[in-house]
C-alpha positions in Angstrom: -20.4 14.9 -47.2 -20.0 14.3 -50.9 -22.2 16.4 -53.2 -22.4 16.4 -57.2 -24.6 19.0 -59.2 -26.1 19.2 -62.2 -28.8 20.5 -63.7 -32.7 19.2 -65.3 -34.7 21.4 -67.3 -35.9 23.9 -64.9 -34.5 22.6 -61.8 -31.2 23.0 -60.3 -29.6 19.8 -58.6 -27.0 19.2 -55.6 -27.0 15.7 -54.5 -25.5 14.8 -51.6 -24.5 11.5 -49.0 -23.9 11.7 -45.8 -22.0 9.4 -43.7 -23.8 9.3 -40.7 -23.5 7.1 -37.1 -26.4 4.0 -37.3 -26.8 4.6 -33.4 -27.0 8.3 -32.8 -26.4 7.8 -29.3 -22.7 6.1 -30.7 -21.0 8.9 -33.1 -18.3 6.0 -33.1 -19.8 2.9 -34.1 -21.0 1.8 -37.0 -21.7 4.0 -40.2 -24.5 4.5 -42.8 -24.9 6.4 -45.2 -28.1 8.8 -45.9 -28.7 10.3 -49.4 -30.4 13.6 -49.9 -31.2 16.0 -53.2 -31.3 19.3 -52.7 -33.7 20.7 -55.7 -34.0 24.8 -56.4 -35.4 27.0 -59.0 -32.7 27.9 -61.7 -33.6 31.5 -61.3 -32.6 32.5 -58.0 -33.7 29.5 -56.2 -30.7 28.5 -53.9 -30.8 31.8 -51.9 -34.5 30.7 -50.9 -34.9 28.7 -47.3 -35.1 25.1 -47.0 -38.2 23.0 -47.2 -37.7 19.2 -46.0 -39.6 16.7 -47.4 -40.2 13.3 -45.0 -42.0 10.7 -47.6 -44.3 8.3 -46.4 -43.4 4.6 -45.5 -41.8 3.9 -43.4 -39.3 2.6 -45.8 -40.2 4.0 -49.2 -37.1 7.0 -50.4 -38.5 10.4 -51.2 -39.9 11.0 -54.8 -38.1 11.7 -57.4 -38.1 15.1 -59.4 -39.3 14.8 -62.8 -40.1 16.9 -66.0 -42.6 16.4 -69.0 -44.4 16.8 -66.7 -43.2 18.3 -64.0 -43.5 16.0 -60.5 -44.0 15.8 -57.9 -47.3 18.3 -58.0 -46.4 19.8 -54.8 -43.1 20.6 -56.1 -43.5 23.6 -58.1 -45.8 25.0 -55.6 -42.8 24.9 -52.9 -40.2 26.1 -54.9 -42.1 29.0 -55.2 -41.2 30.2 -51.6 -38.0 27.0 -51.1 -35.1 25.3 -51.8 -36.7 21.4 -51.5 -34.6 19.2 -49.8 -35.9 15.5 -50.8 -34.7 12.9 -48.2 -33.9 9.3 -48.7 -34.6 8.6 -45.3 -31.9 5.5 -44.1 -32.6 2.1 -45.6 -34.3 3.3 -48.5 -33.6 4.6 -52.1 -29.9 5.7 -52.2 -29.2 5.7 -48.7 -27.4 2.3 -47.5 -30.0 -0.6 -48.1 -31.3 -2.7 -45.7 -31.5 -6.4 -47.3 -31.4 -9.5 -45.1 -28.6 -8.3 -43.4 -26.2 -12.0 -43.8 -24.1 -12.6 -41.1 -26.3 -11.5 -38.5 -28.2 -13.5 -36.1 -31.7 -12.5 -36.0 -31.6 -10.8 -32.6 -28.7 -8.8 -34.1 -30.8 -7.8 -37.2 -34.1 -6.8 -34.9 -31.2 -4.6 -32.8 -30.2 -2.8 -36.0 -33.8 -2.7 -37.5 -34.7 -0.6 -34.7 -32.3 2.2 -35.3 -34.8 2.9 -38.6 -38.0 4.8 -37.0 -38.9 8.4 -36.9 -36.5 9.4 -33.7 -33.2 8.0 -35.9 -34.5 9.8 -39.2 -35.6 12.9 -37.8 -31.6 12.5 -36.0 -30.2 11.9 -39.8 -31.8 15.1 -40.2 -30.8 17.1 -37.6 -26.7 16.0 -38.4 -27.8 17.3 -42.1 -28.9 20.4 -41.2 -25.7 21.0 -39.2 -23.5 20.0 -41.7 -25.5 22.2 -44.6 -25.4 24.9 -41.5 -28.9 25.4 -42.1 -29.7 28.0 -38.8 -33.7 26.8 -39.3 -35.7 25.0 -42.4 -39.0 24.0 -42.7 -40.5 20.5 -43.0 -43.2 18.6 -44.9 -44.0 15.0 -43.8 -46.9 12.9 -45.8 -48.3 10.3 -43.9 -45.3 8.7 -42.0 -43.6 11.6 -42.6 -46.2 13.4 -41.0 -44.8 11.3 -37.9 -41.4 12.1 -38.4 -42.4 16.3 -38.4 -44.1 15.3 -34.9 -40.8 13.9 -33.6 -38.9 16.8 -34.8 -41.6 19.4 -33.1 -40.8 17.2 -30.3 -37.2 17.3 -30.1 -35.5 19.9 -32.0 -38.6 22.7 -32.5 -36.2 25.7 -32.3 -34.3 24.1 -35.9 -37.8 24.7 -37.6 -39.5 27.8 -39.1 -42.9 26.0 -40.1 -44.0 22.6 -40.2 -46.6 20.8 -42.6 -48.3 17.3 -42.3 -50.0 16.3 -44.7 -52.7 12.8 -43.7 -50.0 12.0 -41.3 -50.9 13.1 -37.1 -50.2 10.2 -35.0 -52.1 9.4 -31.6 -50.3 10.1 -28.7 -48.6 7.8 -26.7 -50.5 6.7 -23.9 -53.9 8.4 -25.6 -55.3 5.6 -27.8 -54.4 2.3 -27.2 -52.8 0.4 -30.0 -55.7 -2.1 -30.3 -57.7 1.0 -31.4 -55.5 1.9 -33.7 -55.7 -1.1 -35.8 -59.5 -1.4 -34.7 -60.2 1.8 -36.2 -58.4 0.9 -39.3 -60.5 -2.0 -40.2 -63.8 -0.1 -39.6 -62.7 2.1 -42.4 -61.5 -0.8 -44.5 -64.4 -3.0 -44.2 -66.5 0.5 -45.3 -64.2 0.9 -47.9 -65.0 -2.9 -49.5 -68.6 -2.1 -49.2 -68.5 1.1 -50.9 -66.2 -1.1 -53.8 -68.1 -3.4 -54.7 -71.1 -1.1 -54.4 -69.5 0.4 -57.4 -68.4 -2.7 -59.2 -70.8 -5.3 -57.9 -69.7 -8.0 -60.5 -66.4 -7.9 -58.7 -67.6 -10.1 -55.4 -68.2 -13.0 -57.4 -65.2 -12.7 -59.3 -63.3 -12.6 -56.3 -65.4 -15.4 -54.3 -64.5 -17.4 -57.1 -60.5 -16.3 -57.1 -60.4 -17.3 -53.6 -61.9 -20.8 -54.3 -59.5 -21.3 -57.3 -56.4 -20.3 -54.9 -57.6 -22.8 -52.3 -57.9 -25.6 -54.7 -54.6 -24.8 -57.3 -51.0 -24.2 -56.8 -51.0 -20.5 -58.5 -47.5 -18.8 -58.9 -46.7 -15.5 -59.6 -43.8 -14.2 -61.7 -41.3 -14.6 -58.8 -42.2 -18.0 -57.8 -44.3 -16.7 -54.9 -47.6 -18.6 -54.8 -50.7 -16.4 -54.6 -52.4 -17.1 -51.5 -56.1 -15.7 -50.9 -54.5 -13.9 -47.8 -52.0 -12.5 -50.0 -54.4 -11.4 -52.4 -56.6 -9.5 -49.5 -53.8 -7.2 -49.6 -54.3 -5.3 -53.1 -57.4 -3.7 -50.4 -54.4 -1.4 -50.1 -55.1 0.5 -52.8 -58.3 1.6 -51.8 -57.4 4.1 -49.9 -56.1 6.8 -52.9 -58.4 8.6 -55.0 -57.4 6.1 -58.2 -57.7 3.1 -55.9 -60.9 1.5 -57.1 -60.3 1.7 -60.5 -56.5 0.1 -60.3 -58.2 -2.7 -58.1 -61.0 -3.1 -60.7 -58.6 -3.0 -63.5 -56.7 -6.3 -61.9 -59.8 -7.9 -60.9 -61.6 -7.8 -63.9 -58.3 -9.4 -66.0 -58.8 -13.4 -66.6 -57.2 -15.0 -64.1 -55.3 -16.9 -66.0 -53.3 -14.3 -68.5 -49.4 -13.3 -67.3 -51.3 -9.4 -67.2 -53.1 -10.6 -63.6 -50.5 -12.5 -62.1 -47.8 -9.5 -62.8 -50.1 -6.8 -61.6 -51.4 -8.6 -58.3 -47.4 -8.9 -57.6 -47.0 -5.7 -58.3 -50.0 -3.9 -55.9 -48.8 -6.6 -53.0 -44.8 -5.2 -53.6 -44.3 -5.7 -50.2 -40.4 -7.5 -50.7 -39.3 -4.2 -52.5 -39.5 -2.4 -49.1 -38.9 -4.8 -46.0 -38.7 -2.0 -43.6 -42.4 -1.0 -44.6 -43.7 -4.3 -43.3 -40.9 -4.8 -40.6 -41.5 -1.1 -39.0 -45.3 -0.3 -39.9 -46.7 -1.2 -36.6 -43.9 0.7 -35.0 -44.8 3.5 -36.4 -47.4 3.7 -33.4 -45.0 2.1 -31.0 -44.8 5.2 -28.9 -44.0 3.9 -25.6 -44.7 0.5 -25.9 -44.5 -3.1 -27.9 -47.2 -3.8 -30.9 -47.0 -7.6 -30.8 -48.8 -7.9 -34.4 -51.8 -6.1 -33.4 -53.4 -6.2 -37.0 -53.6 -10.0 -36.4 -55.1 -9.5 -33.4 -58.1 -7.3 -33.8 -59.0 -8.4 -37.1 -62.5 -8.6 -37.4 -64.4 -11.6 -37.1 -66.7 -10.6 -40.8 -62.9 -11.5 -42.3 -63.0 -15.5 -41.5 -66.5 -15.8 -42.7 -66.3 -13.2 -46.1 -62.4 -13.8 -47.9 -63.9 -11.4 -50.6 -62.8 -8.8 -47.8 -60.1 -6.5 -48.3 -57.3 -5.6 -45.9 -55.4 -2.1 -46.0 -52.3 -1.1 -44.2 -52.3 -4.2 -42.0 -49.2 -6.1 -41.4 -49.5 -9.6 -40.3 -46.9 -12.3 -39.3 -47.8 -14.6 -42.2 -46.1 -12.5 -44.4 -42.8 -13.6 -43.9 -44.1 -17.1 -45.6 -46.2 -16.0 -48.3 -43.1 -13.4 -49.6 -40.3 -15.5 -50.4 -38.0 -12.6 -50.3 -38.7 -11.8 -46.5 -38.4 -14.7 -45.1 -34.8 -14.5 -43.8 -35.9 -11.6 -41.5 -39.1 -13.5 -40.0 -37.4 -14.3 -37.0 -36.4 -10.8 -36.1 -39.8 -9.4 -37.1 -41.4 -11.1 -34.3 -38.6 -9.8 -32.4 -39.5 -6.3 -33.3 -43.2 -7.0 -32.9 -42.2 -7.6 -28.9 -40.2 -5.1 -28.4 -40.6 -2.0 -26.3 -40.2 0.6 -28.0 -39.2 4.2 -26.8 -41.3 7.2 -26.0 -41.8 8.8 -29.7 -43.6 12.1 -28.7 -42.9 15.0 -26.6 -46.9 15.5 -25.4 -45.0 18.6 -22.9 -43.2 20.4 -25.8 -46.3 19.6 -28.3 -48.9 21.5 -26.1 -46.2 24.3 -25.9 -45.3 24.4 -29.4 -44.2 27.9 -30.9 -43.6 26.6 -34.7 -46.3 27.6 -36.6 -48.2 24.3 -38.2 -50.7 22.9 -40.3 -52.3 19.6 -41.0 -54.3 18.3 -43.9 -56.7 15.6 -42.2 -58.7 13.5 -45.0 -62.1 12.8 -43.8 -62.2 9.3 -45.1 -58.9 7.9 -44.3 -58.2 4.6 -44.5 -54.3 4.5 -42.9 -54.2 6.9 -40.4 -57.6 7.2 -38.6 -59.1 10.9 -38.6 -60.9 10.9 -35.1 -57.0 10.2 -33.9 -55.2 12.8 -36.0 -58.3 15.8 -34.4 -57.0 14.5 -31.0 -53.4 15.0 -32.0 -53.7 18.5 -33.8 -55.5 19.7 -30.6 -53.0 18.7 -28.3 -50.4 20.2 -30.7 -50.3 24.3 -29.6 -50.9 26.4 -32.9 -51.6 23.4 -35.4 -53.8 24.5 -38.0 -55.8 21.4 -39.0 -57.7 21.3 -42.6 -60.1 18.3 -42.5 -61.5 17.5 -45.9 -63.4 15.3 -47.5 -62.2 17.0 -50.9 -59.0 14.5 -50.9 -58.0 11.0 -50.3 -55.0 9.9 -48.0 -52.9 10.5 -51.6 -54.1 14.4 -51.6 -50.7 15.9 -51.6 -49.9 13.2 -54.9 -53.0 13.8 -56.7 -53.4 17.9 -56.7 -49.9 18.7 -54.7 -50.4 22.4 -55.8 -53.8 23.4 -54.2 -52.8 21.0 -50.9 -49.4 22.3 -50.2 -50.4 26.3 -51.1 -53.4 25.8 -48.5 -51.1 24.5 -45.7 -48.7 27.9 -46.5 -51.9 29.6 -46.4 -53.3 28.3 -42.9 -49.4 28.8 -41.4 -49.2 32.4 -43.0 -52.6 33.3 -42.2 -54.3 33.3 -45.5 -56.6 31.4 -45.1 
């Protein structure tokens, strides 16, 4: 472990890398590195216990502590009662990057692809903890990170003290078929378009006519990438945060023309930044079995006959053309689309859980379906689950203080 410390205004700073094994199951084989900052109050705050924060993704690092003003929201609330331990998780951020990994053969970069889920991250932490000797933290896991806090109640329950989810409870393996999943997803989606251009009606015939210009004209974007209407669906992503219709209007309603629309649509469809989030999203629900590009194949019908429709979190095997920058791992993303994954979920140890929990479940959400995540929390023993409509699947972004103090609350019995 190497750690340096310094200090921002009002927070106290230790970061630290970890050399950790790739393959948990191989302590001797091949090495990565995992990068982790370890944030406390100035006054006192280091002798406080730890609160582990798993960011959403997969394949986005954790967020960065800021000042002027202080961010994340959520992070003054915790640092109330923690230490905040804010995890790269591997492949992202300033743990070793995944790029198009040269040299090896796409079969060989699907094999190492698949050592970056929820069972090797929540591993990464569990070698942390031991080398921190940490006795017991707490977690906090928003959306995919939500996931990763299920794994760990799974696994290694008797390393946690409390456990918070945040728009991120899973279905259980062998509960909801993956079909469903993505099924669900685009019911919510194709609401979500309605209720869009419900509020910006204009917008349909600005996009109608988009689509008809991309058909007909080579359009490029800043990186070369030409814009496909496909490609385009896929600013619909935005929808699902409480500032998502206005960003989406506030591209739409640019002429099509000027370098302002080209560099934002490339900028809401940054798909290249993250590979792993397009490689590993499907995965995310693998638990126990292969996903095989199920967004492709449940997409609705309404979609061939309307291109004004959005798509959300839906990952599709086109995209390895249409992103210039993935398109050395295409052949190992349909190798990870086939392959079987592991059991993710302990359902046993979930249904006799003994870490007190509590789940923010968002009422409208467009990512991880709500009907689902009420299954999950009552098959999880002592969840708390908080369903509101009050938030969007970006609640714990957008007013981090009142989300996060609420979840203490229904674990401490406050509320």
């Amino acid at each position: 472990m190497r750690s340096v410390t310094h200090r921002m205004p009002g927070f106290d700073v230790t970061e630290h890398t970890f050399e950790i094994p790739l393959d948990h199951a191989n302590p001797d084989g091949e090495r990565i590195t995992v990068f982790a900052r370890d944030v406390s109050d100035p006054d006192g705050g280091q002798d406080k216990p730890y609160l582990v924060y798993f960011q959403g993704g997969p394949g986005h690092e954790a967020t960065r502590p800021s000042t002027g003003p202080r961010g994340p929201g959520w992070l003054d609330r915790a640092l109330h009662e923690y230490r905040v331990l804010l995890l790269d998780q591997r492949g992202t951020g300033r743990s070793t990057p995944v790029s198009d990994l040269p040299g090896r053969t796409p079969r060989e970069q699907a094999e190492y692809l698949a050592f970056f889920r929820a069972d090797s991250i929540v591993a990464d932490a569990e070698w942390i903890r031991r080398e921190l000797d940490v006795d017991r933290w707490s977690v906090l896991g928003q959306s995919f990170g939500g996931f990763c806090v299920m794994r760990y109640l799974s696994v290694a329950p008797d390393s946690l003290r409390e456990a918070f989810v945040t728009g991120g409870l899973a279905p259980l393996g062998g509960t909801v078929a993956i079909d469903d999943i993505y099924r669900a997803t685009f019911v919510r989606m194709l609401e979500r378009t309605r209720r869009y251009y419900q509020r910006y009606p204009e917008d349909r015939e600005r996009v109608l006519s988009l689509h008809a210009h991309l058909e007909s004209s080579d359009v490029r974007l800043p990186s070369g990438d030409r814009l496909t209407g496909r490609r385009l669906r896929q600013l619909g992503l935005m929808l699902g945060f409480s500032y998502g219709f206005e960003a989406l209007h506030s591209i739409i309603e640019l002429p099509f023309d000027s370098f302002a629309f080209l560099h934002d649509v490339e900028a809401g469809t940054a798909f290249s930044r993250n590979p792993l989030y397009v490689l590993l999203n499907e995965s995310c629900y693998g638990d126990g079995f292969a996903t095989r590009w199920a967004s492709a194949r449940v997409m609705p019908e309404e979609y061939a006959a309307s291109p004004e429709l959005f798509t959300g979190e839906h990952m599709f095997p086109w995209m390895t053309e249409d992103y210039r920058a993935l398109a050395p791992l295409r052949e190992a993303a349909d190798l990870l689309a086939e392959r079987e994954w592991p059991v993710m979920y302990d359902p046993a140890q979930l249904a006799a859980n003994e870490v007190p929990a509590a789940a923010a479940i968002y009422e409208d959400d467009i990512y991880v379906e709500r009907a689902f995540s009420v299954e999950t929390a009552a098959a999880i023993r002592g969840m708390r689950p908080w369903i509101t409509n009050e938030h969007e699947h970006n609640g714990l972004r957008a007013d981090g203080h009142h989300v996060l103090g609420r979840l203490i609350d229904l674990v401490r019995g406050r509320a």
